[in-house]
N, CA, C and O atoms as CSV, one atom per row, in Angstrom:
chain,resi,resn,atom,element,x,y,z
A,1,UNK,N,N,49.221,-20.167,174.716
A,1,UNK,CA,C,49.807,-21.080,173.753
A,1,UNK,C,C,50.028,-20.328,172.444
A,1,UNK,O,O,49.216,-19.487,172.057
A,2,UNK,N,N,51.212,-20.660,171.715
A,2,UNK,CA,C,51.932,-20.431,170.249
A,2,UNK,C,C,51.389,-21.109,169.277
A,2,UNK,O,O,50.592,-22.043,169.365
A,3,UNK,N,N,51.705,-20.763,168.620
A,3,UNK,CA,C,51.929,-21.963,167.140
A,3,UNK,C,C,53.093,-21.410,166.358
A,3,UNK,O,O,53.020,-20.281,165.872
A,4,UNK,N,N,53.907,-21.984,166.251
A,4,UNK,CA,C,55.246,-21.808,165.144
A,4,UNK,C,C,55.386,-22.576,163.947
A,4,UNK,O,O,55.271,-23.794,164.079
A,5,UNK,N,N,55.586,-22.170,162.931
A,5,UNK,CA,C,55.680,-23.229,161.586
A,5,UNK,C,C,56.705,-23.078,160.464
A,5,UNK,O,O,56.801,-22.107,159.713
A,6,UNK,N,N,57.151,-23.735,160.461
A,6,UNK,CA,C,58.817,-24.139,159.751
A,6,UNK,C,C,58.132,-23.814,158.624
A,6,UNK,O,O,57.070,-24.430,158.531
A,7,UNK,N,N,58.429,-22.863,157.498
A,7,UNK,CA,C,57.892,-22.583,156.445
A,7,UNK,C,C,58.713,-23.699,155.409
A,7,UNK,O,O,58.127,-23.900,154.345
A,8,UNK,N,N,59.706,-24.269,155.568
A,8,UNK,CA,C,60.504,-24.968,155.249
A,8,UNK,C,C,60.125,-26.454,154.908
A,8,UNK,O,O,60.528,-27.201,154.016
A,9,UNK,N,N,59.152,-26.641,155.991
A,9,UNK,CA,C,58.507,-28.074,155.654
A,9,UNK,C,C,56.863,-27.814,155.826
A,9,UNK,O,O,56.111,-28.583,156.425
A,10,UNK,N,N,56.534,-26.787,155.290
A,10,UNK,CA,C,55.328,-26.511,154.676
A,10,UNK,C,C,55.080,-26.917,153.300
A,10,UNK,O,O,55.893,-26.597,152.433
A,11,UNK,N,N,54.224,-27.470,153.062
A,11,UNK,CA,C,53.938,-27.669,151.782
A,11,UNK,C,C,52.735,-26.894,151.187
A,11,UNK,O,O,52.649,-26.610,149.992
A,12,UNK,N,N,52.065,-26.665,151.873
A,12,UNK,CA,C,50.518,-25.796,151.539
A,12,UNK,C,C,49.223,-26.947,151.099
A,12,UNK,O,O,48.570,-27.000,150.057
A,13,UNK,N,N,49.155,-27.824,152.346
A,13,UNK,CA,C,48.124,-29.088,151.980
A,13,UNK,C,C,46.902,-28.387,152.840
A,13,UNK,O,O,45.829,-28.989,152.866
A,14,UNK,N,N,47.033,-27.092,153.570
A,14,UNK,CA,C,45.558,-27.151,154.125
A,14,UNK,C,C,44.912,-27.632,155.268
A,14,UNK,O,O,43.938,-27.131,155.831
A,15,UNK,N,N,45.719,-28.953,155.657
A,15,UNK,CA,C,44.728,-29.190,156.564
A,15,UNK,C,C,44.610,-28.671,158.210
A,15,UNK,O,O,43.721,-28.881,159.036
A,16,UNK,N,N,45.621,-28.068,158.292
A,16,UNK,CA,C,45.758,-27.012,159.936
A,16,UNK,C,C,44.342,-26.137,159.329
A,16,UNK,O,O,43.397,-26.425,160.063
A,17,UNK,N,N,43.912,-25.164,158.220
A,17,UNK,CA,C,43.057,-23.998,158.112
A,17,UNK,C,C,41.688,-25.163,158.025
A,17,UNK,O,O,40.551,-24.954,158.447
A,18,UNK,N,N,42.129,-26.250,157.439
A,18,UNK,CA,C,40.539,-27.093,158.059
A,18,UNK,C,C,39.877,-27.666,159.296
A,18,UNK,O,O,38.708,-27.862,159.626
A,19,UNK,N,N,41.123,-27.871,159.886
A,19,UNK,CA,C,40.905,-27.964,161.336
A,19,UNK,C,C,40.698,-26.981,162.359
A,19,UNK,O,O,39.956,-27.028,163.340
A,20,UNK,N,N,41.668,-25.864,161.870
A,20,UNK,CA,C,41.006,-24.720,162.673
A,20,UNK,C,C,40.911,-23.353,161.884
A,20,UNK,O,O,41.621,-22.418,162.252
A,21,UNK,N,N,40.102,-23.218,160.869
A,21,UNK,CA,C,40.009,-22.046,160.351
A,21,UNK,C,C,39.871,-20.495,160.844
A,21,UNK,O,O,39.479,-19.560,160.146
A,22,UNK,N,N,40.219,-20.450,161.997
A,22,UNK,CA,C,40.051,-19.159,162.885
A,22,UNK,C,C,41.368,-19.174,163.245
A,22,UNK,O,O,41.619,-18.163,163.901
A,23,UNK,N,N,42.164,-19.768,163.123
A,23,UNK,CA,C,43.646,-19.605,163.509
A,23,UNK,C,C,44.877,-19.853,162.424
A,23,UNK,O,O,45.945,-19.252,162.535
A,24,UNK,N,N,44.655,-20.647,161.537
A,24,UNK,CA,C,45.239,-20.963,160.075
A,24,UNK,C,C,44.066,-20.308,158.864
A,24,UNK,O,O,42.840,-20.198,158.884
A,25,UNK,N,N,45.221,-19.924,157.749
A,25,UNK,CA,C,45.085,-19.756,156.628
A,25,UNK,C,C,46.444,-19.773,155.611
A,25,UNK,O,O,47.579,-19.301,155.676
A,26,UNK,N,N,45.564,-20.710,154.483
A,26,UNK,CA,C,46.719,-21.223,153.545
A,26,UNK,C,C,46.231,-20.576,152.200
A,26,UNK,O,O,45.165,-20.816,151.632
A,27,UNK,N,N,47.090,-19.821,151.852
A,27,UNK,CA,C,46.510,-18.902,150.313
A,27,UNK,C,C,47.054,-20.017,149.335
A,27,UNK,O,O,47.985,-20.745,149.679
A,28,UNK,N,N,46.310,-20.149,147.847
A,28,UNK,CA,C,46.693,-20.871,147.503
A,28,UNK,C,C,47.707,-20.979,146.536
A,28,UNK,O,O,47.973,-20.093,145.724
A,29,UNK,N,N,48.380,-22.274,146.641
A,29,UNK,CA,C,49.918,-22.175,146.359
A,29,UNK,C,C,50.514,-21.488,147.321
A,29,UNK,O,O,50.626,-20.384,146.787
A,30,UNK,N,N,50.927,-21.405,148.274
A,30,UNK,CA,C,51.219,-20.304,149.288
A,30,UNK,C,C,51.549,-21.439,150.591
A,30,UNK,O,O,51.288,-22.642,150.562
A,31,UNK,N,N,52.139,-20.746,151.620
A,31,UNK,CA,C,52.072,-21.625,152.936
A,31,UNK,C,C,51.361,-20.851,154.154
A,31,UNK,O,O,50.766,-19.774,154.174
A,32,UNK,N,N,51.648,-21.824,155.199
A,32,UNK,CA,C,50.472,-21.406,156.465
A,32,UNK,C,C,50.757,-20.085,156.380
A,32,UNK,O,O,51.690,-19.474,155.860
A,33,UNK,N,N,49.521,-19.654,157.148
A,33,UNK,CA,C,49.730,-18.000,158.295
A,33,UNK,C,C,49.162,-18.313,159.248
A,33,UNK,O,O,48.366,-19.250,159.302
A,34,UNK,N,N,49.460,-17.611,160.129
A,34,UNK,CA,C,48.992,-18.265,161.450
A,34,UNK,C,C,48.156,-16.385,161.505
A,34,UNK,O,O,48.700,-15.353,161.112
A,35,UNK,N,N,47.004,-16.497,162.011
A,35,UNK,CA,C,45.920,-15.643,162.208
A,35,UNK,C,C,45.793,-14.976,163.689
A,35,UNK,O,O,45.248,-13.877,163.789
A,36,UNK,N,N,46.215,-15.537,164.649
A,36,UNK,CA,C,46.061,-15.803,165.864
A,36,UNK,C,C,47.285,-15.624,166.800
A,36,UNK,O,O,47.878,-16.698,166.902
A,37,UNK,N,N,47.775,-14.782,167.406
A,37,UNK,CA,C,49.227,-15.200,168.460
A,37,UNK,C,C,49.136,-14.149,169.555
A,37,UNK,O,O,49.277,-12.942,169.357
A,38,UNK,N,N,48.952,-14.573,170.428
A,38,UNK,CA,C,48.388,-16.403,170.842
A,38,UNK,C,C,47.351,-16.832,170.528
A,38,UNK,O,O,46.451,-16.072,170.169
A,39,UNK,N,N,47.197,-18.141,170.578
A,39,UNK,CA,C,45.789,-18.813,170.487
A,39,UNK,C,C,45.220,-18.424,171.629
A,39,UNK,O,O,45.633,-18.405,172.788
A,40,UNK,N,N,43.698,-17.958,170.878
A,40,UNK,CA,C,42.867,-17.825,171.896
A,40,UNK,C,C,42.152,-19.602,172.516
A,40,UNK,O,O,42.012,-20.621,171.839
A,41,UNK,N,N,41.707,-19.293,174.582
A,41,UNK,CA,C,41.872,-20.625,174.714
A,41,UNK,C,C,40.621,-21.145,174.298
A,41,UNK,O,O,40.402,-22.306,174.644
A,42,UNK,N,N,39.462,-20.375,173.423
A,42,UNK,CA,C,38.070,-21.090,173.066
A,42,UNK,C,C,39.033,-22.253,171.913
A,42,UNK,O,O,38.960,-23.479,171.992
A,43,UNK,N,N,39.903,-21.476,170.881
A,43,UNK,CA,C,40.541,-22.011,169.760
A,43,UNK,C,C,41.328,-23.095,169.872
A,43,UNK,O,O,41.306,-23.813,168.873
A,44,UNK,N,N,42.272,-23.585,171.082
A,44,UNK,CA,C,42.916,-24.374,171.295
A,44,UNK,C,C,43.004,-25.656,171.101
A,44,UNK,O,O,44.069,-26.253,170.941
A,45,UNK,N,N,41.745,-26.229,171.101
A,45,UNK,CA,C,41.758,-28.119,170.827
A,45,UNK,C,C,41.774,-28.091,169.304
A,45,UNK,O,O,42.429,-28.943,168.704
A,46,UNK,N,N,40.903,-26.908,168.473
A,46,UNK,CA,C,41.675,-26.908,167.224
A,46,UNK,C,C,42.751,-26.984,166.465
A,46,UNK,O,O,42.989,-27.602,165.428
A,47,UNK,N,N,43.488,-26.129,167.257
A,47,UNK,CA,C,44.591,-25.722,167.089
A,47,UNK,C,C,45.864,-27.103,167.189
A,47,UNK,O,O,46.702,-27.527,166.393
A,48,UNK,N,N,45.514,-27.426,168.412
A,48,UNK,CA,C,46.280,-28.736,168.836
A,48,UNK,C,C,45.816,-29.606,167.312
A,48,UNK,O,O,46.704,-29.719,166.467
A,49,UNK,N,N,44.683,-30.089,167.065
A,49,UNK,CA,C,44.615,-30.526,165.820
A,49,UNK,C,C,45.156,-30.638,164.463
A,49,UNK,O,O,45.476,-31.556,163.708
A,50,UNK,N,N,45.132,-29.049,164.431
A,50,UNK,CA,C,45.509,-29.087,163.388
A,50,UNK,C,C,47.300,-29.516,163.166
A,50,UNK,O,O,47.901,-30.054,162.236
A,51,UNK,N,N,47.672,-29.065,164.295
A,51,UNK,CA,C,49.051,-29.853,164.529
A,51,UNK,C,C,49.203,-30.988,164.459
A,51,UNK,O,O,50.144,-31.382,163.770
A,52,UNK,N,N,48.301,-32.014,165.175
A,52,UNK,CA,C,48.465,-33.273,165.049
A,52,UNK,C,C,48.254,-33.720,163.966
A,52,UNK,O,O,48.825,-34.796,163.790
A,53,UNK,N,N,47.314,-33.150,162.625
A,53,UNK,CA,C,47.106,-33.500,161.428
A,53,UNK,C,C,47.892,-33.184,160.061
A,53,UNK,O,O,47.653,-33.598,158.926
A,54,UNK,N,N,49.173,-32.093,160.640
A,54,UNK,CA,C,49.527,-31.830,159.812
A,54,UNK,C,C,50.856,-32.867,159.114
A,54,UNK,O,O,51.903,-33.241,159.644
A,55,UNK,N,N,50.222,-33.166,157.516
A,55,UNK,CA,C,51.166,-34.173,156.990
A,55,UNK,C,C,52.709,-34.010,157.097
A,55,UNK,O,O,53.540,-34.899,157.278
A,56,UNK,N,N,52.903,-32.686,156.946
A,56,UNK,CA,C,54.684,-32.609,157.129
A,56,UNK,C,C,55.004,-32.123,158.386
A,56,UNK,O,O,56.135,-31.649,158.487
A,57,UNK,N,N,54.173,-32.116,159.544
A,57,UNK,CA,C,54.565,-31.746,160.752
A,57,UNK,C,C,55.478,-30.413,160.531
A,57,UNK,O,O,56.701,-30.297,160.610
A,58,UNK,N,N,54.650,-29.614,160.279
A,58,UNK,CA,C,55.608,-27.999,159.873
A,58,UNK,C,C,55.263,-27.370,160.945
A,58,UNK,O,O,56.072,-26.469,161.164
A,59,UNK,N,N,54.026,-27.445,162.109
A,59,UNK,CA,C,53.392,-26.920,162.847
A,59,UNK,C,C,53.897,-27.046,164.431
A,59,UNK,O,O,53.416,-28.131,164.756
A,60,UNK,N,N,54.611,-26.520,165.600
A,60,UNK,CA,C,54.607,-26.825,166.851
A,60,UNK,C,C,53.618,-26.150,167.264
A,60,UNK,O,O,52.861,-25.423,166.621
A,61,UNK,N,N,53.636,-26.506,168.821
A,61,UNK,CA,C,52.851,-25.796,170.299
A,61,UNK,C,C,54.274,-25.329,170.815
A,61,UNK,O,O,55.374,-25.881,170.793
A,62,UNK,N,N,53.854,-24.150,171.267
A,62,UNK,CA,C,55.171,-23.476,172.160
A,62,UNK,C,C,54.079,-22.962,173.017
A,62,UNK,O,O,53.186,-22.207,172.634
A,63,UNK,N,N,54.246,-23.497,174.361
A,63,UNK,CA,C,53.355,-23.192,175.550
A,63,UNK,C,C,53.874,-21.678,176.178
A,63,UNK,O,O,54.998,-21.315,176.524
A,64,UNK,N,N,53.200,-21.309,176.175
A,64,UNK,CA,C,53.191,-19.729,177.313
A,64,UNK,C,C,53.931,-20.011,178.855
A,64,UNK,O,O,53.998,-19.103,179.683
């Protein structure tokens, strides 16, 4: 599994690197980075998380 993120509808709120801080990081003022590619599969239900939590939906899954 991927993670791709529209830097475009990033805003830099954080909450993907709180949900999975081993795979997101948001510098501040700044937008995602993704840490990880691919997700490792210990990381994954995080990961899915942090997608599902993210307020501007900037975040997909692109499956392998």
């Amino acid at each position: 599994m991927r993670i791709e993120a529209d830097l475009d509808l990033c805003q830099g709120h954080a909450m993907c690197s709180m949900e999975a801080p081993d795979v997101f990081t948001v510098p501040k003022h700044g937008h995602v980075e993704i840490l990880t590619d691919p997700v490792p599969a210990d990381l994954r239900s995080d990961a899915e998380a942090a997608v599902r939590y993210c307020p501007t939906q900037a975040l997909r899954i692109i499956e392998d």
